[in-house]
ZAMARGU-4260 file (C-alpha; in steps of 0.2 Angstrom, whole numbers, plus 5000, padded with zeros to 4 digits):
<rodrens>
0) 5028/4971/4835 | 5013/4970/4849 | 5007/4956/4854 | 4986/4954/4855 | 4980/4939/4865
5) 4958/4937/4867 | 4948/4921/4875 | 4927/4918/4875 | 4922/4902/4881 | 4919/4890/4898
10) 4937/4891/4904 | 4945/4904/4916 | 4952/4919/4903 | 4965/4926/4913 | 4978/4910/4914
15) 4976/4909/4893 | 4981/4927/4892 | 4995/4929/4902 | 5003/4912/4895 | 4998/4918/4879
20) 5006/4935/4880 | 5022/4928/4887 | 5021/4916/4872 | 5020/4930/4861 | 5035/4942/4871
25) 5047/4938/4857 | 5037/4950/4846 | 5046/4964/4856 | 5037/4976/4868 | 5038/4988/4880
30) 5022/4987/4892 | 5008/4977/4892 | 4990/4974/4899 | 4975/4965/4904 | 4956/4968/4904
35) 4943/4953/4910 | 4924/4953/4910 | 4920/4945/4927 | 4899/4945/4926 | 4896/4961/4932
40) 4911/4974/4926 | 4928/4975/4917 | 4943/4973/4929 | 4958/4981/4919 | 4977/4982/4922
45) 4990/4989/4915 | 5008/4992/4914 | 5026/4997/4910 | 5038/4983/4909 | 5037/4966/4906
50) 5022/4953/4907 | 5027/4948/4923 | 5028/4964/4929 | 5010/4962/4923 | 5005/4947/4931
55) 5012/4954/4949 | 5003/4969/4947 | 4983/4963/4944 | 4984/4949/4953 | 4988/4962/4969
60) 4974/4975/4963 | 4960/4967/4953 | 4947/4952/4951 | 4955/4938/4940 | 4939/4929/4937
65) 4931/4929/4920 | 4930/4919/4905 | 4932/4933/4890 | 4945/4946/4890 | 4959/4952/4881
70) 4977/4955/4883 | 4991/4966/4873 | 5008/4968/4875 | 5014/4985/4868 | 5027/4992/4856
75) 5025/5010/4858 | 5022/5022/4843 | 5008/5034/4849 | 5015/5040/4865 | 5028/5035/4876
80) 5031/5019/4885 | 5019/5020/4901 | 5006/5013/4913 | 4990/5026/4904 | 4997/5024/4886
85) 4996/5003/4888 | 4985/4994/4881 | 4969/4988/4883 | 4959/5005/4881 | 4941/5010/4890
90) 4929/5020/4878 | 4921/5035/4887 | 4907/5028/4893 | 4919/5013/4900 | 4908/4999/4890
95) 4921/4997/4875 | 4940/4989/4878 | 4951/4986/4863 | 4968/4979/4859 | 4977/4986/4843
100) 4992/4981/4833 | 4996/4995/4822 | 4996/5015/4818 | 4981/5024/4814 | 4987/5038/4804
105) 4975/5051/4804 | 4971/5047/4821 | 4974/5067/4825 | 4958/5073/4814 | 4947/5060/4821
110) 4953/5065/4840 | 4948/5085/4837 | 4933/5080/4830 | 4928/5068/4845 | 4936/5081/4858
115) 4922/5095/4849 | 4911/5081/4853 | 4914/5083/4870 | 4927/5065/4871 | 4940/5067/4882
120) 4954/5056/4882 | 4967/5052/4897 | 4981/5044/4884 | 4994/5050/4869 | 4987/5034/4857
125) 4979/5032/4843 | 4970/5017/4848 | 4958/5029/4863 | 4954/5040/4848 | 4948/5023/4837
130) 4939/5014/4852 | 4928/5030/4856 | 4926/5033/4835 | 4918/5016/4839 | 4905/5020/4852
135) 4902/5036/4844 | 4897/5026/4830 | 4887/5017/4841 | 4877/5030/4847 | 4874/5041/4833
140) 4872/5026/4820 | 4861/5016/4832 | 4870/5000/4828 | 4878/4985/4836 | 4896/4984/4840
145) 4900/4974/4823 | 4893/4986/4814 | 4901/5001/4821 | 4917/4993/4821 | 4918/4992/4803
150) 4908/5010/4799 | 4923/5015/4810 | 4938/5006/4802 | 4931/5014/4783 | 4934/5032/4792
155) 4952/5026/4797 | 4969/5028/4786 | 4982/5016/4793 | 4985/4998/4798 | 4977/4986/4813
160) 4974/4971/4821 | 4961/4974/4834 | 4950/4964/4846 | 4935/4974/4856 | 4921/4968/4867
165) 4905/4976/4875 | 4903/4976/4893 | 4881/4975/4888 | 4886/4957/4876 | 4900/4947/4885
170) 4896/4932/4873 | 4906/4943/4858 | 4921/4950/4855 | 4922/4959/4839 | 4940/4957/4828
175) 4947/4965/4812 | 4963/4965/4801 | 4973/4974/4789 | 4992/4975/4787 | 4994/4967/4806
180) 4992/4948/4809 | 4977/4940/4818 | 4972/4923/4820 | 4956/4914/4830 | 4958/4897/4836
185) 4944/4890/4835 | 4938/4875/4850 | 4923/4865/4856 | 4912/4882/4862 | 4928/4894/4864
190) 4937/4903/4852 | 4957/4912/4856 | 4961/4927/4847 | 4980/4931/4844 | 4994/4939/4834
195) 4999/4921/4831 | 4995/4904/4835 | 5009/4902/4849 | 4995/4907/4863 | 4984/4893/4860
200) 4993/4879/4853 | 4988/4865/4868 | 4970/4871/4867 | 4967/4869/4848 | 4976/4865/4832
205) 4961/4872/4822 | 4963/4891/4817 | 4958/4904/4805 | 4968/4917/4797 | 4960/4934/4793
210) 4963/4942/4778 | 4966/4961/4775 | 4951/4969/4776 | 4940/4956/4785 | 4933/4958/4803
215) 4923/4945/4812 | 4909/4946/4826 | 4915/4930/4837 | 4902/4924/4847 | 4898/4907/4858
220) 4889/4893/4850 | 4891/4901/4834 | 4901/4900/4818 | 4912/4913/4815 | 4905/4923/4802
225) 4917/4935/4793 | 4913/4952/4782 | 4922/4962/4770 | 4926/4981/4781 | 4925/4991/4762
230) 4909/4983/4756 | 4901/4972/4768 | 4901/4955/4759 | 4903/4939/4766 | 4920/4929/4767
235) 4920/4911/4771 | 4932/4906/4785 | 4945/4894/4780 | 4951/4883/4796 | 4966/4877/4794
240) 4976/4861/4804 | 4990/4870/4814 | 5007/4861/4809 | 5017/4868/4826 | 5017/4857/4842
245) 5019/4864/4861 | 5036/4856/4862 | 5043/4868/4848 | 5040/4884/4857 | 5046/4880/4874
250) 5065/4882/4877 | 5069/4865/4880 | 5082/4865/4893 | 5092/4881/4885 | 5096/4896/4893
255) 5088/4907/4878 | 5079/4904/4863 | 5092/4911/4854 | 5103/4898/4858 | 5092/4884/4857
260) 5085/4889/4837 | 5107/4891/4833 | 5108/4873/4839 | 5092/4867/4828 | 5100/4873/4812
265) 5105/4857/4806 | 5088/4849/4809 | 5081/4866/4802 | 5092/4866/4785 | 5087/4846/4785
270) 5068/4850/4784 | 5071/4863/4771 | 5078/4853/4759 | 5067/4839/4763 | 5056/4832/4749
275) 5066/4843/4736 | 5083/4839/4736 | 5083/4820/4728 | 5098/4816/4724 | 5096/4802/4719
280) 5084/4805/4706 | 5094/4820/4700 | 5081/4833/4704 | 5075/4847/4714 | 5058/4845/4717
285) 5049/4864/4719 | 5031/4864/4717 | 5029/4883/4716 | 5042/4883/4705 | 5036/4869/4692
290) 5019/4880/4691 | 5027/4894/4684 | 5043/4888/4678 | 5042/4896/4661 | 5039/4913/4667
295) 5056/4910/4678 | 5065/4905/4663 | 5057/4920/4654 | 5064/4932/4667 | 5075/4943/4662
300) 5081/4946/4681 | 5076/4942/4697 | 5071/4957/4710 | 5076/4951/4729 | 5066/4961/4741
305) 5067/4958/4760 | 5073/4971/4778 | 5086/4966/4790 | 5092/4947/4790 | 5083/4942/4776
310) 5090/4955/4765 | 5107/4949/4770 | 5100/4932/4763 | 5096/4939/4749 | 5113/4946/4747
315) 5120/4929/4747 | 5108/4922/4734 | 5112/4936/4721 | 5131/4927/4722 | 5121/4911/4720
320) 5109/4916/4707 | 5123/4924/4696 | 5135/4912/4695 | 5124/4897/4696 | 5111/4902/4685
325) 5117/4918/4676 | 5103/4929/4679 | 5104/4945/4682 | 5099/4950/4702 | 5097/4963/4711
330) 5093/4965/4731 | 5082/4979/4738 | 5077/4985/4754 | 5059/4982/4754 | 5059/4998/4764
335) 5067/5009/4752 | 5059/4998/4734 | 5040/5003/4737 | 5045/5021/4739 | 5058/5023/4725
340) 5046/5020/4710 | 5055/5007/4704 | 5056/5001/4685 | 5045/4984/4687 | 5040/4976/4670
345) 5030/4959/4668 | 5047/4949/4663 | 5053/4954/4679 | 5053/4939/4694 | 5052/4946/4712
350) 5057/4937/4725 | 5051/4943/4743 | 5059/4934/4761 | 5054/4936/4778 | 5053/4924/4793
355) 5037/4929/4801 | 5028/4931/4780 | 5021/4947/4790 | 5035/4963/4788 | 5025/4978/4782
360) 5036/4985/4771 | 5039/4966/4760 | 5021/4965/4759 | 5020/4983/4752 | 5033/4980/4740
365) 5024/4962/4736 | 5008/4971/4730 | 5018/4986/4721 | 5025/4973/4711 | 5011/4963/4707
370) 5002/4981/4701 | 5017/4981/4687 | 5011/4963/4681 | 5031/4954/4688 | 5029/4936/4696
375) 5029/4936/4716 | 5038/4921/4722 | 5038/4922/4743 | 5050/4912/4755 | 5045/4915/4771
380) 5044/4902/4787 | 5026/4904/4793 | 5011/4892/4785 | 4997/4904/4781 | 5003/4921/4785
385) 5001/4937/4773 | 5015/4937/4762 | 5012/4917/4759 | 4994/4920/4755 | 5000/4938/4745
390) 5012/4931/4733 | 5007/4920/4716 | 5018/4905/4722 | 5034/4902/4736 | 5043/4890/4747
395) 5041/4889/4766 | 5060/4887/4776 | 5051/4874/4786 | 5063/4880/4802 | 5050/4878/4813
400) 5044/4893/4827 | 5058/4906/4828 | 5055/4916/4844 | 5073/4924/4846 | 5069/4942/4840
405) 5089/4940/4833 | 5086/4928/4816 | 5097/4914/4816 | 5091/4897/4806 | 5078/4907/4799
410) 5095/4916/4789 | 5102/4899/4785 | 5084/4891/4780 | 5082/4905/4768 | 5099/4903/4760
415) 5095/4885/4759 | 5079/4888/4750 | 5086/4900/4739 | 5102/4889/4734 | 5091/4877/4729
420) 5078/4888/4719 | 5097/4894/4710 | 5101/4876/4707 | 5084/4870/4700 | 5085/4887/4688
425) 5104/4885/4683 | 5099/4866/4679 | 5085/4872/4668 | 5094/4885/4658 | 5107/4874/4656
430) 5119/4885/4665 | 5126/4870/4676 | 5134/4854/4669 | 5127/4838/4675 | 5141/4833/4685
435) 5143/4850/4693 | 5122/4850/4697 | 5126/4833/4705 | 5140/4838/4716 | 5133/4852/4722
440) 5118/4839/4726 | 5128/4829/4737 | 5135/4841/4746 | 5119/4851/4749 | 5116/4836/4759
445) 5131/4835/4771 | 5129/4855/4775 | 5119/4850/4791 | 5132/4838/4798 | 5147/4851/4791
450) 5134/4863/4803 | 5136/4852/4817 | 5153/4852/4817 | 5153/4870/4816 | 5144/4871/4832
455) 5157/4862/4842 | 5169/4880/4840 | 5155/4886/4854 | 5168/4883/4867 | 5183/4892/4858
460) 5168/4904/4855 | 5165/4910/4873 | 5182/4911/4877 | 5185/4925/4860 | 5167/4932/4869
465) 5175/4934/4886 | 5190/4941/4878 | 5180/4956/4871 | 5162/4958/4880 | 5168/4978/4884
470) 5172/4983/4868 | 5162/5000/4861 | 5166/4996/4842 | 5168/4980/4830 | 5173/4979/4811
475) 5166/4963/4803 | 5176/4959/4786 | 5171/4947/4773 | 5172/4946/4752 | 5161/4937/4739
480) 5147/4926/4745 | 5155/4929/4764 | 5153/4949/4762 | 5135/4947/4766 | 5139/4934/4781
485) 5149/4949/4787 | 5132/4962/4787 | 5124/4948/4797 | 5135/4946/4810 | 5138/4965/4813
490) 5121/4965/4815 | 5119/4951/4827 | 5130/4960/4836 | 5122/4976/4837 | 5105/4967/4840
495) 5108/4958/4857 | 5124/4965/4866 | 5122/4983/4859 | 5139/4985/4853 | 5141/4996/4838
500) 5149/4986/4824 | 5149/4987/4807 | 5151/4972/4790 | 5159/4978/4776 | 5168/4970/4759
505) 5187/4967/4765 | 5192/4976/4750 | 5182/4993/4757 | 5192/4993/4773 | 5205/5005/4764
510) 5193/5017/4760 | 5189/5022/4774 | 5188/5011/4790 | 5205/5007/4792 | 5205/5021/4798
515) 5197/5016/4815 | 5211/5002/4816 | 5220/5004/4832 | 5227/4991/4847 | 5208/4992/4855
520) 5198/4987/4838 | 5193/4970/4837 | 5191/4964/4820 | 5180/4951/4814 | 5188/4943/4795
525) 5180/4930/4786 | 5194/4922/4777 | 5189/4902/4771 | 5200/4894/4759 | 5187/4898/4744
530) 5187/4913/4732 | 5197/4929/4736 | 5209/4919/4751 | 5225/4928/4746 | 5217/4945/4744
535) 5207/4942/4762 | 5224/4938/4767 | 5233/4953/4762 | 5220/4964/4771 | 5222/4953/4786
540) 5240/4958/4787 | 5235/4977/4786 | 5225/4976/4799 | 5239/4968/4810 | 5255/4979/4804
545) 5241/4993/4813 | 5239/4983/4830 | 5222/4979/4825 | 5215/4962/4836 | 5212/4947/4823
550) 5196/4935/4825 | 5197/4925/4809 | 5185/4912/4802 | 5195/4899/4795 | 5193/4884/4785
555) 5199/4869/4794 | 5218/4865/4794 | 5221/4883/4789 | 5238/4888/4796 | 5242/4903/4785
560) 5230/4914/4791 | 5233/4906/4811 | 5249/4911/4813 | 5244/4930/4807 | 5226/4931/4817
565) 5226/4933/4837 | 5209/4919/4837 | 5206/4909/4825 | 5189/4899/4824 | 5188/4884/4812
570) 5172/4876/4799 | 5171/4863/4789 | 5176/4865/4770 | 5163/4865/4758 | 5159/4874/4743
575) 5162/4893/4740 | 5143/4896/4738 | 5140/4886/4754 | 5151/4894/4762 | 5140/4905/4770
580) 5128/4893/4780 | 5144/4888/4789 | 5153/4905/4793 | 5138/4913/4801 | 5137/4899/4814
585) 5152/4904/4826 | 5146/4922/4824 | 5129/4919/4828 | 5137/4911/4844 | 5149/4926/4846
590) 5136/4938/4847 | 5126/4928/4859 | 5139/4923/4872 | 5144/4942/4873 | 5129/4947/4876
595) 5124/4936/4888 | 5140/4940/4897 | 5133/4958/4897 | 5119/4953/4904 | 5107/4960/4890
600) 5091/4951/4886 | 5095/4941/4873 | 5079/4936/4868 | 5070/4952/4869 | 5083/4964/4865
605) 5078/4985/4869 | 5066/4992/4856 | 5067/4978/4843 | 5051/4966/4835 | 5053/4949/4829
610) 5040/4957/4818 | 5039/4973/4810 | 5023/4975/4803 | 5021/4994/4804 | 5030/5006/4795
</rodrens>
């Protein structure tokens, strides 16, 4: 959700920028801009659309020279979607530009205070009304731009990441964080500013994170100093080795992203369980487990809080953690959990899952529930973003970049973590024989092969695609650890191709949405020989005796369910609580094809963010 790209240093800025803000499009956006210190004067452009859209437009109107400037691609909040609201934004006096990732909330007080001052202000944003607080700061405090910058962000309610530089001292670009991500890769007399590492990958591998609450006054041949925004201490920058490579984040000769990250699942499910699945010693090996392992066998449940995917993740992992381990779970929207007041207690375990380690609302939740004393256990993909640096302990999925804004390994990477946090618990508590803990071992281990095999129903995949690409609605159906798959693919769906469709328990459909059943609505039923077959079955044959269309998910060699379905798409068989991490593979490719045969933008789908770190 916006996307902030800065360069100081020897090198030409603009090139840097624009890579980096194509780099970091996945984020999701609706317009985007550029503003460039040439020497003399700041050339900015700005505009509706895409980066490219971008790059047409300044290199037709202004100088490209330079070696600091900054660059921002929008997600609009404060104002519609247009050239004047796009980010970067002058100051007044058209010494200031600033990038911002974020809302300020009481933005309106501080714009009728400013306008009685006599500022005037040609946008809709909030970010105009922060960066003339700045210079107005600047001018009637008498101070430098750090300074003002964080007198400034103590008078703001709301979250940011922001990057600003003054015309007067183009050897410094000022930056500060809270609730939105920033990192500063740090090079040989240059540093990059950006929402993530992505945009300067192949100049550095060194980068520091910002904290909440920090700011930093960047400047050539200096060390980055950073300062607390509340109280103006000091904070000591920690520069951490970069673990991605250039190679991970390029598409690799796939048409989308999306495509490319469904095919690296069984790599990406590999990685995850590298290192902790030995099963040959008998063990799972979870280092931020072991440090607080009593306190996970004290618990007397386990909270799951996580939005969108992940939640559906953690869907599964409640089957998982109940029948595997016998503990009590429940699932929450993080969205809905820090608002509700919920009953927290310091016997209580929360677990918190997001991809990016950067969602507003988990992080929210995180720190609500650390106030009520319960353990915070994070599983998230990303090294060093907020929610893994937020929580007491976690695992990381390990599934490499994600830049689809549709999730697709990072859901599978996260049941995998989970299954084996569920198995290492069940073990512990003695809720699991040894036989069974070791078969479950073994087959945790031939999942990304079984995956593999999966993958090869893309063909019969695209066909079922082209079958259906103009339908207006689409029931997914599933029961017991595949109810969740079910919500996951619905929403796949309804992410990339735009097709309403919605996952519900098979059970449910006659409650309600069988009545929608008619000859034009396609129905999605997860029905693997595991668990409830017979009754998934008998809904299956309801749904024909009303003309309904049948795409099943079958286990291989099913004919039962064949000879009643109108496709049928086959996996691997596996255990019921694995189950999952195959199903979701041909639905991941069912959504994909059908939207690409719609020609919708796959990777970037219309008002979404890979990363929602505002409310």
């Amino acid at each position: 959700m916006c996307g902030i790209v800065g360069y100081i240093g020897y090198r030409e800025a603009y090139p840097i920028i624009i890579k980096g803000l194509e780099r970091l499009e996945y984020r999701g956006y609706d317009s985007a801009g550029i503003a460039l210190f040439d020497g003399s004067g700041i050339n900015l452009s700005k505009t509706k659309g895409k980066v490219e859209d971008l790059k047409a437009k300044a290199e037709a109107s202004i100088s490209i020279e330079g070696s600091l400037g900054i660059g921002h691609t929008r997600w609009a909040t404060h104002g519609v979607p247009n050239d004047v609201n796009s980010h970067p934004h002058y100051s007044n006096s058209g010494n200031l530009v600033i990038i911002h990732n974020g809302i300020i909330e009481n933005y309106g007080a501080i714009k009728e205070e400013l306008q009685n001052r006599g500022y005037t202000f040609s946008s809709d944003t909030d970010t105009e009304v922060l960066i003339n607080l700045i210079e107005e700061v600047m001018k009637k405090e008498g101070v430098m731009l750090g300074k003002a910058v964080q007198i400034a962000l103590n008078q703001v309610v709301g979250a940011y990441a922001i990057a600003v530089f003054d015309k007067e001292k183009p050897n410094e670009i000022v930056v500060a964080k809270l609730g939105s991500p920033l990192a500063i890769g740090v090079g040989e007399n240059e540093f990059f500013i950006a929402s993530d590492a992505s945009p300067f990958i192949e100049f550095t591998n060194n980068a520091v994170y910002l904290e909440d609450e920090e700011m930093a006054v960047i400047r050539l041949g200096k060390e980055i100093k950073l300062r607390k925004i509340k109280d103006d201490s000091i904070a000591y920058p920690l520069v951490q080795e970069l673990q991605l490579n250039l190679e991970e984040i390029e598409k690799g000769g796939y048409d989308h992203f999306m495509l490319k990250e469904i095919y690296e699942q069984p790599h990406a499910i590999k990685d995850t369980y590298r290192g902790r699945l030995r099963s040959a010693q008998g063990i799972i090996k979870m280092a931020g487990v072991d440090d607080h392992l009593q306190e996970f066998m004290d618990a007397d449940r386990i909270i799951i809080v996580a939005c969108g995917t992940s939640w559906h993740a953690g869907l599964v992992a409640e089957y998982i953690f109940e029948n595997l381990a016998r503990i009590s779970v429940e699932v929450e929207y993080a969205s809905e959990f820090r608002y509700r007041n919920p009953v927290i207690t310091d016997r209580d375990v929360v677990i918190a899952i997001s991809q990016s380690g950067e969602t507003a609302d988990t992080l929210a939740a995180i720190k609500l529930a650390k106030e009520h004393g319960a353990l915070v256990f994070g599983v998230c993909n990303v090294v060093g973003s907020s929610i893994a640096r937020e929580t007491h302990a976690g695992a990381y999925t390990h599934a490499g970049p994600e830049i689809g804004v549709a999730s697709t390994k990072a859901f599978t990477t996260q049941i995998t973590v989970l299954t084996l946090l569920a198995l290492k618990l069940a073990k512990e508590r003695k809720a699991i024989s040894e036989e069974d803990f070791t078969a479950y071992m073994l087959e945790l281990e031939e999942i990304p092969a079984k995956v593999e095999k999966a993958l090869e129903s893309n063909a019969i995949v695209e066909i079922i695609a082209e079958a259906y690409k103009d339908s207006s609605n689409c029931l997914y159906l599933g029961r017991g650890y595949n109810f969740p798959v079910a919500l996951e693919g619905a929403l796949k769906l309804k992410e990339i191709s735009y097709i309403h469709a919605e996952g519900y328990p098979a059970a449910e459909m006659k409650h309600g949405p069988i009545a929608l059943i008619d000859d034009q609505m396609p129905v999605v039923v997860i029905a693997t020989k595991k668990g409830h077959y017979e009754k998934v079955v008998s809904n299956i044959q309801e749904i024909k005796s009303r003309h309904g269309k049948i795409i099943a998910v079958v286990t291989e060699g099913d004919e039962q369910v064949r000879d009643l379905a109108d496709h049928v798409i086959e996996v691997p068989e596996t255990f019921e609580s694995l189950t999952p991490l195959l199903t979701t593979i041909p639905l991941q490719l069912l959504s994909y094809h059908i939207a690409v045969m719609r020609d919708c933008n796959v990777d970037q789908p219309r008002n979404l963010a890979k990363s929602v770190t505002v409310e």
